[in-house]
C-alpha positions in Angstrom: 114.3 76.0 115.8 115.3 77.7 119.1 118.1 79.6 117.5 116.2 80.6 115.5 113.7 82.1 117.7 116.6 83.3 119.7 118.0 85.3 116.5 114.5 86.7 116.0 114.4 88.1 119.0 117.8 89.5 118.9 116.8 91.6 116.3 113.4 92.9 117.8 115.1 94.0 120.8 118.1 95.7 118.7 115.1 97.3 116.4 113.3 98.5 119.6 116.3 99.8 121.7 117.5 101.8 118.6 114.1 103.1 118.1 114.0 104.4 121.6 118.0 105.6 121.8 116.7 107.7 118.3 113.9 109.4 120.3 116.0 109.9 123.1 118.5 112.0 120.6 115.6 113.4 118.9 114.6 115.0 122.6 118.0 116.0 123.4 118.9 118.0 120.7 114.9 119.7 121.3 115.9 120.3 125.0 119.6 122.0 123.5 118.5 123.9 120.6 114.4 124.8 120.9 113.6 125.5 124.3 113.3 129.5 124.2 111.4 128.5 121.3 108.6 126.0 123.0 108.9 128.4 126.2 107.9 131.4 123.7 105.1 129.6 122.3 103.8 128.9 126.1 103.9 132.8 126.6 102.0 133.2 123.6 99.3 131.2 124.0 99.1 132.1 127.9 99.0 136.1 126.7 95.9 134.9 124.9 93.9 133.0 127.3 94.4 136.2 129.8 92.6 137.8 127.5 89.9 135.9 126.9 90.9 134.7 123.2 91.1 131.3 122.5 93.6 128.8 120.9 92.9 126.5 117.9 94.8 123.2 117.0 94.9 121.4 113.4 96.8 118.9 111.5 96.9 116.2 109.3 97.1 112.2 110.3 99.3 111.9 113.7 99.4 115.4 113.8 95.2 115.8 113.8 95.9 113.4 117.0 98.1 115.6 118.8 96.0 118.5 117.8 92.9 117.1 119.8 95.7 115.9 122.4 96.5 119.1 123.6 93.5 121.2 123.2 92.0 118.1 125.5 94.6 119.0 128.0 93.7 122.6 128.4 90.3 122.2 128.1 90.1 119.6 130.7 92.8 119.4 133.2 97.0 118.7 133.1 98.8 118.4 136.0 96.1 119.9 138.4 92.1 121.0 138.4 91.6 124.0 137.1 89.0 126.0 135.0 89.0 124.9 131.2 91.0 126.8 129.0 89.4 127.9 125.6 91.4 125.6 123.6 90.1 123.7 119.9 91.1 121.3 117.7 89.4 121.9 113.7 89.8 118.1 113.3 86.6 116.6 115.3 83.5 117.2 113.0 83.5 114.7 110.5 80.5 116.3 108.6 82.3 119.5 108.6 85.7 118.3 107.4 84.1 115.8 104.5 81.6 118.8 103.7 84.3 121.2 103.2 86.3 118.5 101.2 83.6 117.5 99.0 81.8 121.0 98.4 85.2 123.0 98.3 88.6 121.1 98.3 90.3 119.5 101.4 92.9 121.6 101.0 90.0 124.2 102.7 89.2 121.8 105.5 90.6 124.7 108.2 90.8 127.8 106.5 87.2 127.9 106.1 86.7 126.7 109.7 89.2 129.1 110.6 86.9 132.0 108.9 84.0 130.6 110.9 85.6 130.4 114.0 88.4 132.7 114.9 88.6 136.7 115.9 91.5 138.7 115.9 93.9 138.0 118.6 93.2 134.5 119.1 96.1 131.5 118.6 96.3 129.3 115.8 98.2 126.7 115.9 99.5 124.7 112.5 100.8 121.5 113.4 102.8 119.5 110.4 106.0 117.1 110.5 107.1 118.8 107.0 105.5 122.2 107.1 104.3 120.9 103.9 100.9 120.2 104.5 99.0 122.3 101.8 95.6 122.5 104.1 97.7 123.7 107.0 99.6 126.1 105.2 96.0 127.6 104.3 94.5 127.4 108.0 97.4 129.7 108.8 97.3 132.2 105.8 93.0 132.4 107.1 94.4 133.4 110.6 97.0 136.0 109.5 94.6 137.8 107.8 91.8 137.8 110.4 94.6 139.2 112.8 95.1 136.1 114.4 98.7 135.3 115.9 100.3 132.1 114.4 102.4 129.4 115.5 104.1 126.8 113.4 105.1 123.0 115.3 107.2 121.5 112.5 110.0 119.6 111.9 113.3 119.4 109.6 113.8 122.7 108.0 110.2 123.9 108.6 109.1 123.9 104.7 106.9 127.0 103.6 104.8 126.5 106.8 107.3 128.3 109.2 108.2 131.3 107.4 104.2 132.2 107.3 104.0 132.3 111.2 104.9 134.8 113.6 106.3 132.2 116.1 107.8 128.1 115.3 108.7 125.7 116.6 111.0 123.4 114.7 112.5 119.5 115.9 115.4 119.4 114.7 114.8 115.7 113.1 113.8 114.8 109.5 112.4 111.3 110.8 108.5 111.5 110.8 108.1 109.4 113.9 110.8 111.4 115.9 109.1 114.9 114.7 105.9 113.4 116.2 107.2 112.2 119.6 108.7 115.7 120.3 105.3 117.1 119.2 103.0 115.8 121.8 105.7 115.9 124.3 106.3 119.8 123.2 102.5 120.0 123.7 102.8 118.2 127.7 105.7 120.9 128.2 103.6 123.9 127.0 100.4 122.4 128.7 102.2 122.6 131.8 104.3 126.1 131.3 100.6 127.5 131.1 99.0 125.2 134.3 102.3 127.5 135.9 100.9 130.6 135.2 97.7 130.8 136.8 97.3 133.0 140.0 95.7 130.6 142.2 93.5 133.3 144.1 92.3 134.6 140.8 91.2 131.5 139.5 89.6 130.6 142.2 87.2 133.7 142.1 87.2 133.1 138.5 85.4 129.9 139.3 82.7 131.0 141.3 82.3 134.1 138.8 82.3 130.9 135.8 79.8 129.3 138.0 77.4 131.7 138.8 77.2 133.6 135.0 78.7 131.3 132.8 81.7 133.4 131.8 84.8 132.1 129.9 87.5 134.4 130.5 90.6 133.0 132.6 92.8 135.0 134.5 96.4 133.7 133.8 99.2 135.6 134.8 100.6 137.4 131.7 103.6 136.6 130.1 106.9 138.3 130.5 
């Protein structure tokens, strides 16, 4: 009975160390071959905010989660307090995502929400392991033409999502779970790239102007 026990665990730890060696080779080859790319999509999304445009998040299943994830982060706070960012996931309204999918199709759950909420020059961000997520795919085609600029966070060879956006982000990993660890830990790194480029004095009196009138516009130092 003990050996057998002992055997069992054997194999959990073997399961879990090479579940955690893949990730780690999963991050190295991100850290080798995408970082101009996740640095790029930083500047982006940084350019935007300076301007008082905002930046909207959606995905399907884990990638709904990192979605909320990271517009939470820039909303609220990363690393540091600052003023909130105007970041937003389409994924939170359950009456407006089972509306959508019951009056229209759920393959409309963001493109109509990206009609509703989005101007020209704001960030729209598709996030999909595959880039084959048919609702996605529409979100970003709705943001094109509204003049929005579009980023793709994808994995393996990017599928018909990253050709439609002007900027992607690939992992270079056809494993779902890897793709989804370098997600959310692409979405820390940006998070942080932007906590970088604010100008300390300016957001300062950006505070007191945010508290006295209300106003929503961040200075962040624009991107080079």
């Amino acid at each position: 009975m003990e050996r057998g026990r002992s055997t069992q665990r054997d194999k959990e730890i073997s399961l879990a160390l090479a579940s955690i060696q893949r990730s780690i080779e999963a991050k190295e080859r991100l850290s080798k071959e995408c970082l101009s790319d996740i640095i790029e999509m930083a500047h982006i999304i940084a350019t935007a905010l300076h301007k008082g445009k905002r930046v909207i998040f959606f995905g399907n299943g884990g990638s709904a989660a990192d979605a909320q994830h990271i517009s939470a982060e820039l909303v609220g706070k990363f690393k540091r307090a600052r003023p909130p960012l105007r970041a937003l996931a389409l994924t939170t309204n359950t009456s407006i995502l089972t509306a959508i999918g019951n009056d229209f199709s759920f393959d409309e759950i963001f493109s109509r929400q990206v009609h509703a909420t989005m101007e020209r020059g704001d960030v729209a961000v598709g996030i999909s392991t595959s880039g084959r997520s048919k609702n996605v795919i529409l979100g970003v085609h709705a943001a094109a033409r509204i003049g929005a600029r579009t980023i793709a966070l994808t994995g393996g060879d990017g599928g018909p999502l990253a050709p439609l956006c002007e900027h992607k982000v690939i992992v270079p990993s056809s494993d779902t779970q890897r793709i989804q660890e370098c997600h959310i830990m692409i979405g820390h790194v940006v998070c942080e790239l932007i906590d970088e480029a604010l100008v300390e004095k300016k957001a300062e009196k950006w505070t007191r102007t945010f508290r006295r009138d209300r106003k929503t516009v961040l200075p962040l130092v624009a991107a080079t």
